[in-house]
PyMOL Python script that loads the backbone (N, CA, C, O; Angstrom):
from pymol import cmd

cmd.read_pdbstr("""\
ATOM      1  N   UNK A   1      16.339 -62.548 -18.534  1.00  0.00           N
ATOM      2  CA  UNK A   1      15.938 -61.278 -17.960  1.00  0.00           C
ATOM      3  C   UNK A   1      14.486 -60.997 -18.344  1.00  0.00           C
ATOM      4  O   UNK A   1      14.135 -60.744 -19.496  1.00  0.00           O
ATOM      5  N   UNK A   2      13.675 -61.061 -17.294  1.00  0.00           N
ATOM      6  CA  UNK A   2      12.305 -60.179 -17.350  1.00  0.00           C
ATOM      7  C   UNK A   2      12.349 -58.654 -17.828  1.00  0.00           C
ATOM      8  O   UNK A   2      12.080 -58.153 -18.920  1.00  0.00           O
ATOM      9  N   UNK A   3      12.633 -58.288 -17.040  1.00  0.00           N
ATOM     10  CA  UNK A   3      12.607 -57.092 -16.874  1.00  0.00           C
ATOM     11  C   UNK A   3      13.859 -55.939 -16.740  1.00  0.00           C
ATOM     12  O   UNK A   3      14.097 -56.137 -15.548  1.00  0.00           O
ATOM     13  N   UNK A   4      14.620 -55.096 -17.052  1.00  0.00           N
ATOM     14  CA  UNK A   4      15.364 -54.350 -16.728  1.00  0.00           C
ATOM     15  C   UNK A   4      15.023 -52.612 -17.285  1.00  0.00           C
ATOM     16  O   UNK A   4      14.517 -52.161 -18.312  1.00  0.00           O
ATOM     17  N   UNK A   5      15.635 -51.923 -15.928  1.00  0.00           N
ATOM     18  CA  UNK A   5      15.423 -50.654 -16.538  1.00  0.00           C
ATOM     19  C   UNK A   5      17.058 -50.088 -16.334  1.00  0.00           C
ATOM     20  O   UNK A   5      17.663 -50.468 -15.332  1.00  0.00           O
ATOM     21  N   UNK A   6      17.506 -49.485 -16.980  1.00  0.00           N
ATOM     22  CA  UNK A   6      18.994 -48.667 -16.677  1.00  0.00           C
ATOM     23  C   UNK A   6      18.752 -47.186 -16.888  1.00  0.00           C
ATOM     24  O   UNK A   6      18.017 -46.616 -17.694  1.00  0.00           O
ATOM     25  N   UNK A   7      19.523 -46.735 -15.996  1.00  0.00           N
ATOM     26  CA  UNK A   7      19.550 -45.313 -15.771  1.00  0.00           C
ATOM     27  C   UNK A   7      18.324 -44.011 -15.893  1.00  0.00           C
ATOM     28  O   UNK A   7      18.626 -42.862 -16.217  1.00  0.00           O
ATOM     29  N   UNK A   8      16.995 -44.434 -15.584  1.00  0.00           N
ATOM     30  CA  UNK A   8      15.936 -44.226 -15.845  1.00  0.00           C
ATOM     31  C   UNK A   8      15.823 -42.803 -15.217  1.00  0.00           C
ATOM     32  O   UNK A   8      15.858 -42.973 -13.998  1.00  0.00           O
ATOM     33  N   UNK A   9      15.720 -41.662 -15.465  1.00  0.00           N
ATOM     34  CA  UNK A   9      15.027 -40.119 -14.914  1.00  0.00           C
ATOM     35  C   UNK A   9      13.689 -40.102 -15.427  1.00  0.00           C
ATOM     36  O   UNK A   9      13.295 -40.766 -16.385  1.00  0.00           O
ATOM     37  N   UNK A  10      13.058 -39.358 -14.782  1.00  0.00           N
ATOM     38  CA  UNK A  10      11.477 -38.790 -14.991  1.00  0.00           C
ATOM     39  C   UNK A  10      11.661 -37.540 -14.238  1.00  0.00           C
ATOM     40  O   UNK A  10      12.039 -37.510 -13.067  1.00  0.00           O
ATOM     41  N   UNK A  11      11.280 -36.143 -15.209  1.00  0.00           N
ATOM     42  CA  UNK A  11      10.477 -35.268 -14.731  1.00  0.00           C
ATOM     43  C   UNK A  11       8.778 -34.640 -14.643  1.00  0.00           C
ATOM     44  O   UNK A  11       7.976 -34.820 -15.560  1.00  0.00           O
ATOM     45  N   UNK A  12       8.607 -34.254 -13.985  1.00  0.00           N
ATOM     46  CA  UNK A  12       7.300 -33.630 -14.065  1.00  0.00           C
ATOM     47  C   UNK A  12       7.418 -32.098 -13.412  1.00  0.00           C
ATOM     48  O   UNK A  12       7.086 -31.785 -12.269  1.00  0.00           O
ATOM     49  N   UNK A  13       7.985 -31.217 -14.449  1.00  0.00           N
ATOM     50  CA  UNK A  13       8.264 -29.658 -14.457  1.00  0.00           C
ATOM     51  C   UNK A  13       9.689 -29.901 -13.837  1.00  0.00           C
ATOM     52  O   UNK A  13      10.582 -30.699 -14.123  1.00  0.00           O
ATOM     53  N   UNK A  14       9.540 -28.636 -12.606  1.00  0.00           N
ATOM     54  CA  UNK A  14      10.795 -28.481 -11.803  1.00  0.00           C
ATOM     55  C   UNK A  14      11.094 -29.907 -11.178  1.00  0.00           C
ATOM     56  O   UNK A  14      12.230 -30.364 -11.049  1.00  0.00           O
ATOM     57  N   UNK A  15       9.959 -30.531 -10.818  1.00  0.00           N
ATOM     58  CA  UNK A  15      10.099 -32.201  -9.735  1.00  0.00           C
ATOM     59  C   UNK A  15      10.509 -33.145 -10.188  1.00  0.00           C
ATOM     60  O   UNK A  15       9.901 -33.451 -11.213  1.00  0.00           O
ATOM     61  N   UNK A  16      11.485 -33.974  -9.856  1.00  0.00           N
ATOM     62  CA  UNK A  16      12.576 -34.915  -9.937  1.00  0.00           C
ATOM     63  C   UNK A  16      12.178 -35.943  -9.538  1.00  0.00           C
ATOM     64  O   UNK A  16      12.580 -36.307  -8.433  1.00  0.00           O
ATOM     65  N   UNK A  17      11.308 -36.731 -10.236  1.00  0.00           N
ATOM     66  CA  UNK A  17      10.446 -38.445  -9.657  1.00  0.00           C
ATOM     67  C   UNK A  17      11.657 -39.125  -9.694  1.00  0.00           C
ATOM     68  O   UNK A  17      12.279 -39.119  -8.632  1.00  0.00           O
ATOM     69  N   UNK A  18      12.247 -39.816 -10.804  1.00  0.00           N
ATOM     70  CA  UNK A  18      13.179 -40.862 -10.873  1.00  0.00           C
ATOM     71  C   UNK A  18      14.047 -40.256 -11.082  1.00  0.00           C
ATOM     72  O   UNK A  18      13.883 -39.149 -11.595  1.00  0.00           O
ATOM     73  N   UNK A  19      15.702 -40.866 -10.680  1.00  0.00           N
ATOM     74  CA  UNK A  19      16.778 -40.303 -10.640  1.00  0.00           C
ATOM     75  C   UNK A  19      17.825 -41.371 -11.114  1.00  0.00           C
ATOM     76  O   UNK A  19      18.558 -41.780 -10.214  1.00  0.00           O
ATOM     77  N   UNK A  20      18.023 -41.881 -12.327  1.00  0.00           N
ATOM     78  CA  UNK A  20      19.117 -42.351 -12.207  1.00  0.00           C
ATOM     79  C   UNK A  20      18.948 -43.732 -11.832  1.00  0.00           C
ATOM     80  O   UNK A  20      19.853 -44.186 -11.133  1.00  0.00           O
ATOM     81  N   UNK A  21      17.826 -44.648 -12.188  1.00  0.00           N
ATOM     82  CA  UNK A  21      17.306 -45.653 -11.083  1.00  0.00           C
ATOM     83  C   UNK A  21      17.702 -47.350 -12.053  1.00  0.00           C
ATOM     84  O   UNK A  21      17.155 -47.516 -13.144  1.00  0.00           O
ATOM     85  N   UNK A  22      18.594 -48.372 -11.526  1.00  0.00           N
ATOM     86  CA  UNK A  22      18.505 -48.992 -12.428  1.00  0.00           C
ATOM     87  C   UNK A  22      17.653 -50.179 -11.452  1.00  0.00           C
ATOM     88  O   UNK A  22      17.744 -50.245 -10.227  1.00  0.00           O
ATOM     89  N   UNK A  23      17.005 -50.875 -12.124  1.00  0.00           N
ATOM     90  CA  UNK A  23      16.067 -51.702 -11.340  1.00  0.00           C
ATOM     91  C   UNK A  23      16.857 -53.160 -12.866  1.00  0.00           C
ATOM     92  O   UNK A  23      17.457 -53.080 -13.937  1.00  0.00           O
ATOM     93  N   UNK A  24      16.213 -54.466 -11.804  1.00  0.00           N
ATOM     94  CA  UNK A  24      16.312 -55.562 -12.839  1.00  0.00           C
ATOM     95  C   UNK A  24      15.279 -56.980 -12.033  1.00  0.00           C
ATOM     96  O   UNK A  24      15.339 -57.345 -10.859  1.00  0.00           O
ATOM     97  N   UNK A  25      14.595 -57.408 -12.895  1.00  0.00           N
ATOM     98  CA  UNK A  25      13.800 -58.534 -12.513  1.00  0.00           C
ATOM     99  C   UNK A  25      14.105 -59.796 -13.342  1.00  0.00           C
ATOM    100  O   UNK A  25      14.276 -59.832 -14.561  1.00  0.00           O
ATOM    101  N   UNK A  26      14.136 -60.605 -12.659  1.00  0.00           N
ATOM    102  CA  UNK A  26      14.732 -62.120 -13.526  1.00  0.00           C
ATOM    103  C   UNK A  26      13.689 -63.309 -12.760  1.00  0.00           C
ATOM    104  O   UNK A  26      13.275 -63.155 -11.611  1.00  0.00           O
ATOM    105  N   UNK A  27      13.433 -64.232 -13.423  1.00  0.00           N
ATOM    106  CA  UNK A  27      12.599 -64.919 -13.318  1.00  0.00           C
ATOM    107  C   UNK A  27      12.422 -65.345 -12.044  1.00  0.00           C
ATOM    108  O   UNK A  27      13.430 -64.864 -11.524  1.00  0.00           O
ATOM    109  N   UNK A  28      11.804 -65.951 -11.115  1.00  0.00           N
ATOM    110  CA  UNK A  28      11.699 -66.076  -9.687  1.00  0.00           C
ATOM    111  C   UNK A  28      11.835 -65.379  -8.656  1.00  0.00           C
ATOM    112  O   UNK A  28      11.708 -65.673  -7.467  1.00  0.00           O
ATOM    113  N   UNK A  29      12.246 -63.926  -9.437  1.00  0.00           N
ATOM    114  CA  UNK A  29      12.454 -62.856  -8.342  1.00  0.00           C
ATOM    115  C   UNK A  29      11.150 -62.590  -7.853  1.00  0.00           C
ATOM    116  O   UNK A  29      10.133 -62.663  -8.543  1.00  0.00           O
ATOM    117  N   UNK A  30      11.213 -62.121  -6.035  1.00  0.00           N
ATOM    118  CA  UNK A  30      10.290 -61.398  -5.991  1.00  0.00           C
ATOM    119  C   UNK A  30      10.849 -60.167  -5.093  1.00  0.00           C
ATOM    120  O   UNK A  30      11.631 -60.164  -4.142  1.00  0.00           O
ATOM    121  N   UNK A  31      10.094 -59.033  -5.809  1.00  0.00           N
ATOM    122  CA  UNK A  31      10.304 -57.638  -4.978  1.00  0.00           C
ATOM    123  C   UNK A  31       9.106 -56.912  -4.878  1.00  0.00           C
ATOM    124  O   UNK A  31       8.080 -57.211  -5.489  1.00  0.00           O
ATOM    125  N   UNK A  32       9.294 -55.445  -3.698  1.00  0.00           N
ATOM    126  CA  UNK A  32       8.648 -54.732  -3.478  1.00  0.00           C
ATOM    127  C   UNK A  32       9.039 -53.458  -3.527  1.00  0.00           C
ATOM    128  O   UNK A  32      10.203 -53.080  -3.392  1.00  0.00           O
ATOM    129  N   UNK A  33       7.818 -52.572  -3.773  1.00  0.00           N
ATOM    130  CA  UNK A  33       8.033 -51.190  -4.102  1.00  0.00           C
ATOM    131  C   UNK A  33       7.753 -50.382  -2.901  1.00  0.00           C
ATOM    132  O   UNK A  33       6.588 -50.010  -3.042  1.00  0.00           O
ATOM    133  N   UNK A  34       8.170 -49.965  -1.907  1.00  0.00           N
ATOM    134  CA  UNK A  34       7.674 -49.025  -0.725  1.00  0.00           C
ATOM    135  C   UNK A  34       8.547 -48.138  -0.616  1.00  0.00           C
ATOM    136  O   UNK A  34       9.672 -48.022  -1.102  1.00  0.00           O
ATOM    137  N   UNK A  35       7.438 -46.994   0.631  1.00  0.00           N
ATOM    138  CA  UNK A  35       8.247 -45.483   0.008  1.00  0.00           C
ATOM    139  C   UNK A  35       7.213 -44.818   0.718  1.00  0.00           C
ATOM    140  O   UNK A  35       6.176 -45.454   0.908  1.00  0.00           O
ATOM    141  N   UNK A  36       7.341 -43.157   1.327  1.00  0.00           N
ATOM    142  CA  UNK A  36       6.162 -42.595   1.397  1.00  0.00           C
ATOM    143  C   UNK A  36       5.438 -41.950   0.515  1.00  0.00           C
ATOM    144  O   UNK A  36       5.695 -41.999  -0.688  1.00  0.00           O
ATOM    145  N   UNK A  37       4.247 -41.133   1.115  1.00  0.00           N
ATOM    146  CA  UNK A  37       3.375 -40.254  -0.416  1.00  0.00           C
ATOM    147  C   UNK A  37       3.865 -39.744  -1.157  1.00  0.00           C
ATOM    148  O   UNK A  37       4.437 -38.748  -0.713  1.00  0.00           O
ATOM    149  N   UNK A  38       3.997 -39.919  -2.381  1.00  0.00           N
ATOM    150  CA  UNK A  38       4.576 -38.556  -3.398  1.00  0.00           C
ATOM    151  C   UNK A  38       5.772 -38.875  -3.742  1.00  0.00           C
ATOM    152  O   UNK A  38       6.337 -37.938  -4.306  1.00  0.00           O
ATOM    153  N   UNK A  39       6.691 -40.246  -3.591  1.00  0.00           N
ATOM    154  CA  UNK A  39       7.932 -40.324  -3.571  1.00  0.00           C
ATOM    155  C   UNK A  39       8.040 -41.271  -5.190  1.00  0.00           C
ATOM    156  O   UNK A  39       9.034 -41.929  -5.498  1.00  0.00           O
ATOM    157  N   UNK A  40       6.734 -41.131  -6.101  1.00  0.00           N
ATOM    158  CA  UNK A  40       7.071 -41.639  -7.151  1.00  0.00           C
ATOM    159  C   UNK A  40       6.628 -43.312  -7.323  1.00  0.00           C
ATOM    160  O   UNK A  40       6.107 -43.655  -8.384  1.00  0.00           O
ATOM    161  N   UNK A  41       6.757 -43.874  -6.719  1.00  0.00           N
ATOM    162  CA  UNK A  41       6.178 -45.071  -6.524  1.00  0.00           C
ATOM    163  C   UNK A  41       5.057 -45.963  -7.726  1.00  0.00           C
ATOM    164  O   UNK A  41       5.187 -47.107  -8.163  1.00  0.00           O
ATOM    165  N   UNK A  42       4.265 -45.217  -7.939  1.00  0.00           N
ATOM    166  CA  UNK A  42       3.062 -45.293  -9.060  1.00  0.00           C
ATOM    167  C   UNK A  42       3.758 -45.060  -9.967  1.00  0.00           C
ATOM    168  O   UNK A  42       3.880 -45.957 -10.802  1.00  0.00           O
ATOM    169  N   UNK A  43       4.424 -43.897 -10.156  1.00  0.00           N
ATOM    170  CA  UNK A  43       4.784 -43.401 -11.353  1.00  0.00           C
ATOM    171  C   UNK A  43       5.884 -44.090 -11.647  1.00  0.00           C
ATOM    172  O   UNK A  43       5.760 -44.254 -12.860  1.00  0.00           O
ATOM    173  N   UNK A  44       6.864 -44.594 -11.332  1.00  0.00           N
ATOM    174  CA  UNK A  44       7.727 -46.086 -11.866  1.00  0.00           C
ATOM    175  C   UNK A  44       7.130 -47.066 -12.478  1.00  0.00           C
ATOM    176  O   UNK A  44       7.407 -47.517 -13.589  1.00  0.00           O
ATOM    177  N   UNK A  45       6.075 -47.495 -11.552  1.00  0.00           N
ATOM    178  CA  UNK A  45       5.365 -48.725 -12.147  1.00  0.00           C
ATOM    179  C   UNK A  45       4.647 -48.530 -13.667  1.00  0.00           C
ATOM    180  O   UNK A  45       4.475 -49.457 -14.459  1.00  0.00           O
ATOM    181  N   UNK A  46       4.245 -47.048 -13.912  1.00  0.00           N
ATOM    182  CA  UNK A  46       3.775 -46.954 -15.059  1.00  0.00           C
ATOM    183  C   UNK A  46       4.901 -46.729 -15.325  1.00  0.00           C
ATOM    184  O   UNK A  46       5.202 -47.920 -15.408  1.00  0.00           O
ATOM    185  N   UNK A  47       5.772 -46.253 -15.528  1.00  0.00           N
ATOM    186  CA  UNK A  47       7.276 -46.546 -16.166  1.00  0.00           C
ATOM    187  C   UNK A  47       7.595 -47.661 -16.658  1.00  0.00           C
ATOM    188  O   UNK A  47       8.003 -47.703 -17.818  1.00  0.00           O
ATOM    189  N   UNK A  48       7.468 -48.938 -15.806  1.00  0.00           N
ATOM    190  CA  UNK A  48       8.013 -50.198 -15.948  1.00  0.00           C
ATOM    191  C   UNK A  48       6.339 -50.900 -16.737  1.00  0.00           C
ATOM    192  O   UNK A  48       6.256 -52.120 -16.880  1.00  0.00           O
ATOM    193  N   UNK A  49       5.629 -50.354 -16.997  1.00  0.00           N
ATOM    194  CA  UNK A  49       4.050 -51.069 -17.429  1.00  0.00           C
ATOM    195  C   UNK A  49       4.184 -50.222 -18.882  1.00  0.00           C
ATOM    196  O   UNK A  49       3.204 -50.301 -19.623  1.00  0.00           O
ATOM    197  N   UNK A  50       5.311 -49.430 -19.330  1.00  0.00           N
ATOM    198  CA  UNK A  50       4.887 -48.731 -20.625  1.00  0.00           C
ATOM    199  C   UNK A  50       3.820 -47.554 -20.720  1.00  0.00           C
ATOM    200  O   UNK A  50       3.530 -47.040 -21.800  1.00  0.00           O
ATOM    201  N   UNK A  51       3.291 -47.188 -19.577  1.00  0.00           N
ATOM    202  CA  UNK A  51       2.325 -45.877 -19.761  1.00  0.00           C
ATOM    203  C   UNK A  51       2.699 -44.559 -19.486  1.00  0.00           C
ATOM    204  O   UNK A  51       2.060 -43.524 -19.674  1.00  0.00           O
ATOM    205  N   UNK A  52       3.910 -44.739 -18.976  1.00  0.00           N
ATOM    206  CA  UNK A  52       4.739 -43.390 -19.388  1.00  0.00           C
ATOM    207  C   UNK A  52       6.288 -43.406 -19.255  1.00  0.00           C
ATOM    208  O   UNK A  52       6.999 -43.893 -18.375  1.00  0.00           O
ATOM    209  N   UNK A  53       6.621 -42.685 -20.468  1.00  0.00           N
ATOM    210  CA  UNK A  53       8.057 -42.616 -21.145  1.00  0.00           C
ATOM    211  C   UNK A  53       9.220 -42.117 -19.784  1.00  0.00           C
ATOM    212  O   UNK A  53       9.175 -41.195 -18.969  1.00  0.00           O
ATOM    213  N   UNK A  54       9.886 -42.858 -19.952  1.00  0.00           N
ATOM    214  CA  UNK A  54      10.972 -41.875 -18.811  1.00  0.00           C
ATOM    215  C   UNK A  54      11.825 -40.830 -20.068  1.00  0.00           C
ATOM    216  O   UNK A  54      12.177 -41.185 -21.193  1.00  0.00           O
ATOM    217  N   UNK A  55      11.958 -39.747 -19.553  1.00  0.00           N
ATOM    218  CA  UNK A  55      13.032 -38.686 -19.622  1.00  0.00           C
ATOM    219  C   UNK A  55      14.137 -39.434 -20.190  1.00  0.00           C
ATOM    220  O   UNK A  55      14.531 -39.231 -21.339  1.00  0.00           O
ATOM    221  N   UNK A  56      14.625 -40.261 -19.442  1.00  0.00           N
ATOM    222  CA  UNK A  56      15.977 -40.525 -20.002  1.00  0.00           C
ATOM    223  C   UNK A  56      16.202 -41.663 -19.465  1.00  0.00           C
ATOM    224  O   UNK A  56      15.802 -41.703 -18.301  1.00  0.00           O
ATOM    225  N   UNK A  57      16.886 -43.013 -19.996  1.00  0.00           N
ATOM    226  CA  UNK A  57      17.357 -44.265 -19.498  1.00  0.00           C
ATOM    227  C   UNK A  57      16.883 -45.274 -20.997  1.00  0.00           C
ATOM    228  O   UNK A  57      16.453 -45.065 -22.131  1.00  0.00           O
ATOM    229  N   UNK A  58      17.269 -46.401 -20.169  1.00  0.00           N
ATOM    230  CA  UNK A  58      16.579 -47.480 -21.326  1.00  0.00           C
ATOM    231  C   UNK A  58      15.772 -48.779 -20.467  1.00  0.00           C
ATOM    232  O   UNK A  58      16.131 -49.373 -19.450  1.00  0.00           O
ATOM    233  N   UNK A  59      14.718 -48.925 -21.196  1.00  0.00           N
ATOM    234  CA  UNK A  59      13.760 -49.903 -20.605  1.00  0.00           C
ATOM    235  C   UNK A  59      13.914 -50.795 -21.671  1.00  0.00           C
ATOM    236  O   UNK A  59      14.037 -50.483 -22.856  1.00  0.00           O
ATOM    237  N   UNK A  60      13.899 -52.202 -21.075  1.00  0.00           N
ATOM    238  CA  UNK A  60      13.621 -54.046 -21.476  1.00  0.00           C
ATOM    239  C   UNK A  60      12.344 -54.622 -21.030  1.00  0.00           C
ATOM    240  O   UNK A  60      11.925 -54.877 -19.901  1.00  0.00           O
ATOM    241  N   UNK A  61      11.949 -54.730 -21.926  1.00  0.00           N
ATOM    242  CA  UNK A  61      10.534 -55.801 -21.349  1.00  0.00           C
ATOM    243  C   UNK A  61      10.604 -56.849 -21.636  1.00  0.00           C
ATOM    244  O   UNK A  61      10.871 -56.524 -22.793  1.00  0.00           O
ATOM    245  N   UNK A  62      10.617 -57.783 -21.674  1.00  0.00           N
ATOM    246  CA  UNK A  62      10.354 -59.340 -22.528  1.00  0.00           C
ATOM    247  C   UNK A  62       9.480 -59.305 -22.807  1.00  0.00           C
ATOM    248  O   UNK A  62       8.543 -59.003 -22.069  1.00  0.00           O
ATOM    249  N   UNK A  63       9.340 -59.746 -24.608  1.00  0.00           N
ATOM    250  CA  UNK A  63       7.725 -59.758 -24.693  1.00  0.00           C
ATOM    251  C   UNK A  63       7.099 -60.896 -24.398  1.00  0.00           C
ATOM    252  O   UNK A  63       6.120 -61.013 -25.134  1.00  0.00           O
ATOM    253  N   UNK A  64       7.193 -61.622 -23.795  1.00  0.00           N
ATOM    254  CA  UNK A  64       6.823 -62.706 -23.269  1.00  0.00           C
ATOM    255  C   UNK A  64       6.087 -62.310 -22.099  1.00  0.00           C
ATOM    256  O   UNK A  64       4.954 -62.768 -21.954  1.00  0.00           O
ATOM    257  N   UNK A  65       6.456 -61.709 -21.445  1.00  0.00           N
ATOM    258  CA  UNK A  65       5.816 -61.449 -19.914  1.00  0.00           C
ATOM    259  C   UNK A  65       4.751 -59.953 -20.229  1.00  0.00           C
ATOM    260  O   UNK A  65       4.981 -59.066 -21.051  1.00  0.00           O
ATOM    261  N   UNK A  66       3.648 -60.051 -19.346  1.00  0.00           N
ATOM    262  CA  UNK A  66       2.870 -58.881 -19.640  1.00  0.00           C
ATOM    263  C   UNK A  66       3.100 -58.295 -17.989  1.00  0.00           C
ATOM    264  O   UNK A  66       3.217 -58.818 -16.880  1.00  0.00           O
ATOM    265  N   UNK A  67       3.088 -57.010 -18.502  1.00  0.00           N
ATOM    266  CA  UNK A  67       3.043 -55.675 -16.826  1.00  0.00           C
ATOM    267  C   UNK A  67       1.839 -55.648 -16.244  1.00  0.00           C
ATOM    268  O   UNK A  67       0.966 -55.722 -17.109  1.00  0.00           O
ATOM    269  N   UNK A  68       1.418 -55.577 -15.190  1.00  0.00           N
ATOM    270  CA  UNK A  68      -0.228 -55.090 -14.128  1.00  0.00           C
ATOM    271  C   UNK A  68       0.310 -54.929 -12.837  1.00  0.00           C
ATOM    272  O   UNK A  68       1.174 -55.522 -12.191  1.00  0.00           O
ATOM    273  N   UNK A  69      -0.604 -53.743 -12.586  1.00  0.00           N
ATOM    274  CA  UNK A  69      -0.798 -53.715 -11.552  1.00  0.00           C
ATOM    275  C   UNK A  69      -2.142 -52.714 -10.780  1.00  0.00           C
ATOM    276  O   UNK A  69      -2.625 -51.746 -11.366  1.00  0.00           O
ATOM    277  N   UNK A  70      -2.426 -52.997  -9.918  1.00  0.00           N
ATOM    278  CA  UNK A  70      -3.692 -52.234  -9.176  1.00  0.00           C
ATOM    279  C   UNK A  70      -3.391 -50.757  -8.512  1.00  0.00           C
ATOM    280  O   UNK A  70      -2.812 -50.548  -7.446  1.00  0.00           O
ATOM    281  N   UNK A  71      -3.924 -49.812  -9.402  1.00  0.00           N
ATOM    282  CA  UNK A  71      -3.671 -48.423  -8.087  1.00  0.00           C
ATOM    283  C   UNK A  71      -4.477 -48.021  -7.097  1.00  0.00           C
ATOM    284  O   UNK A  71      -5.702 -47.901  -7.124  1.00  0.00           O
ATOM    285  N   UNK A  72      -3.915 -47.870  -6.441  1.00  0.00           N
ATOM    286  CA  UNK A  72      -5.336 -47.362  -5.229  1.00  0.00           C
ATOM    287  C   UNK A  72      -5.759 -45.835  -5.387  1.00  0.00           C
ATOM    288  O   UNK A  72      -5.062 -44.865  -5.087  1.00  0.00           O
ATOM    289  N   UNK A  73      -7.192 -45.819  -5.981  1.00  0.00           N
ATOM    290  CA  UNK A  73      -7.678 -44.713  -5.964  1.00  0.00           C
ATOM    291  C   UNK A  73      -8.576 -44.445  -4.463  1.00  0.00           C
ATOM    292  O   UNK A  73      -9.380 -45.235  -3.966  1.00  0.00           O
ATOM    293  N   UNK A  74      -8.208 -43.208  -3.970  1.00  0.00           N
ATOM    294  CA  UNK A  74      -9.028 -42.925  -2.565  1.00  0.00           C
ATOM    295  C   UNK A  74     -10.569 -42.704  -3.060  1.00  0.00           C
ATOM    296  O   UNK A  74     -10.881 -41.924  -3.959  1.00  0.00           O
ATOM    297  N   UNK A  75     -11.242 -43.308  -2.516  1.00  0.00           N
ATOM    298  CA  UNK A  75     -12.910 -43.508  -2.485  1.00  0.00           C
ATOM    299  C   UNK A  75     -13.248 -41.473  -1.542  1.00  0.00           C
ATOM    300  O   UNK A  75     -14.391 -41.092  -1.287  1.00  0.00           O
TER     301      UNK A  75
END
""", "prot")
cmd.dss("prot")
cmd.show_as("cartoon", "prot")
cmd.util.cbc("prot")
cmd.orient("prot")
């Protein structure tokens, strides 16, 4: 196992980003993250990259494998 997250919530105030989300990555997997604006998207990935704590669940990283990824900031 690369990667696993179980039962993961995130709030930000009253707003409900993650819900309950179990995700899992294993070696040769490949996946994608899509979704429209505002539906949290970024904010998982820093979830799953360690730059911010979820609310509630449990995260696995292997330390073997390192997290990245590119955000798109609007110019």
């Amino acid at each position: 196992m690369l990667l696993s997250a179980e039962h993961l919530s995130l709030n930000f105030g009253i707003r409900q980003l993650l819900n309950n989300v179990n995700f899992y990555l294993t070696e040769g997997d490949k996946t994608g993250i899509i979704g429209i604006n505002g539906t949290g998207k970024s904010t998982f990935l820093k979830v799953l990259a360690g730059e911010i704590e979820p609310d509630e669940g449990t995260l696995f990283r292997n330390p073997n494998i390192k997290i990245s990824y590119l955000s798109q900031n609007p110019v």
